[in-house]
C-alpha positions in Angstrom: 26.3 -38.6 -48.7 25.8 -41.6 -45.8 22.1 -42.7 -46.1 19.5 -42.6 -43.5 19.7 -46.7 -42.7 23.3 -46.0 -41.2 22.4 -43.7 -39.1 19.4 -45.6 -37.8 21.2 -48.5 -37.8 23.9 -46.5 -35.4 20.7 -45.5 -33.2 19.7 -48.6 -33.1 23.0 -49.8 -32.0 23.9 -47.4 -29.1 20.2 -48.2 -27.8 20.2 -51.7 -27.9 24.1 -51.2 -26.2 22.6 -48.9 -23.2 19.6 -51.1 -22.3 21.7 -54.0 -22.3 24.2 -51.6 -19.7 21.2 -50.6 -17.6 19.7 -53.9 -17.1 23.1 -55.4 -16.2 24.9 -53.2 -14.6 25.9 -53.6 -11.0 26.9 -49.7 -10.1 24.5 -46.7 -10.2 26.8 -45.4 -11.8 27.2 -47.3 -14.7 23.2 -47.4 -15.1 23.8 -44.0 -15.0 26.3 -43.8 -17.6 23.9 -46.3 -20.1 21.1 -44.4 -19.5 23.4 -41.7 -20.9 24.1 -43.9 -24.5 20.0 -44.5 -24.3 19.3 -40.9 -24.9 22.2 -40.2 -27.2 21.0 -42.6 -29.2 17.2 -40.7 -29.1 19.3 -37.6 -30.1 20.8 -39.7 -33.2 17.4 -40.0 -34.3 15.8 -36.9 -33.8 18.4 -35.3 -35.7 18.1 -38.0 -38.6 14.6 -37.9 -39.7 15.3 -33.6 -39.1 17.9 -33.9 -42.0 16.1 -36.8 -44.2 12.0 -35.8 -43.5 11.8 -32.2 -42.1 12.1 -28.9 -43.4 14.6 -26.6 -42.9 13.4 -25.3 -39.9 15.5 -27.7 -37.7 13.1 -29.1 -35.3 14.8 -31.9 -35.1 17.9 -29.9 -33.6 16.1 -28.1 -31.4 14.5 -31.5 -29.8 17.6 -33.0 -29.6 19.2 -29.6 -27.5 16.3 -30.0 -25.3 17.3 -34.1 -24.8 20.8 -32.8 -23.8 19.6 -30.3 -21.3 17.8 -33.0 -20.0 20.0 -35.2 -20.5 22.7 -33.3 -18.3 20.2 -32.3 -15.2 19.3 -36.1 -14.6 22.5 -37.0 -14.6 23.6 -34.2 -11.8 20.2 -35.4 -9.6 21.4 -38.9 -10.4 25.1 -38.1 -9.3 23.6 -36.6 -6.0 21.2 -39.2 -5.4 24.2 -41.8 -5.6 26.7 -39.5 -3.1 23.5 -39.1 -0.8 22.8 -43.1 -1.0 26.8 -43.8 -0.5 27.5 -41.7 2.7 24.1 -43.5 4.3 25.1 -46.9 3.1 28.7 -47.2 2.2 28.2 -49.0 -1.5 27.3 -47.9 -4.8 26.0 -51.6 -6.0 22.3 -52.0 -6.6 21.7 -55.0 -5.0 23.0 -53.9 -1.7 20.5 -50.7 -1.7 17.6 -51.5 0.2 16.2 -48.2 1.6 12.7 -49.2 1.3 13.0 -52.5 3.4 12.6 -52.8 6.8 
């Protein structure tokens, strides 16, 4: 049986690998896309401590079903939001949105 550090330690790993995405990405998309690995990596989690802490009840799966749902309507708003932004402005790179300036 793998034990509960690798798992955490895979977490761990695809959290520290999205923030690092979202903070230096240049594309909506791709802050999209590590926003994405952020919340996989929440779902890694949930499910762990389900298997290693909880019961057999599975309210760790159920938490992480509910992350995915999420999960997969933020990323259709945020795909929308990025189509709407690109037929106004013509880019996709976050440093050339400036809707809120003058």
């Amino acid at each position: 049986m793998i034990p509960q550090s690798h798992f955490l330690i895979l977490g761990a790993a695809l959290f520290a690998i999205g923030l690092y995405g979202a903070l230096t990405r240049r594309t909506a998309i791709g802050i999209l896309m590590s926003i994405e690995l952020i919340l996989n990596a929440a779902n890694i989690n949930l499910i762990t401590f389900n298997k290693f802490l909880g019961g057999p009840d599975g309210l760790g799966q159920v938490f992480a079903l509910f992350v995915m749902a999420i999960a997969a309507a933020s990323a259709v708003i945020g795909l929308v939001l990025v189509i709407a932004v690109y037929r106004n402005m013509k880019t996709i790179f976050t440093e050339n949105m400036n809707i809120m300036k003058w």
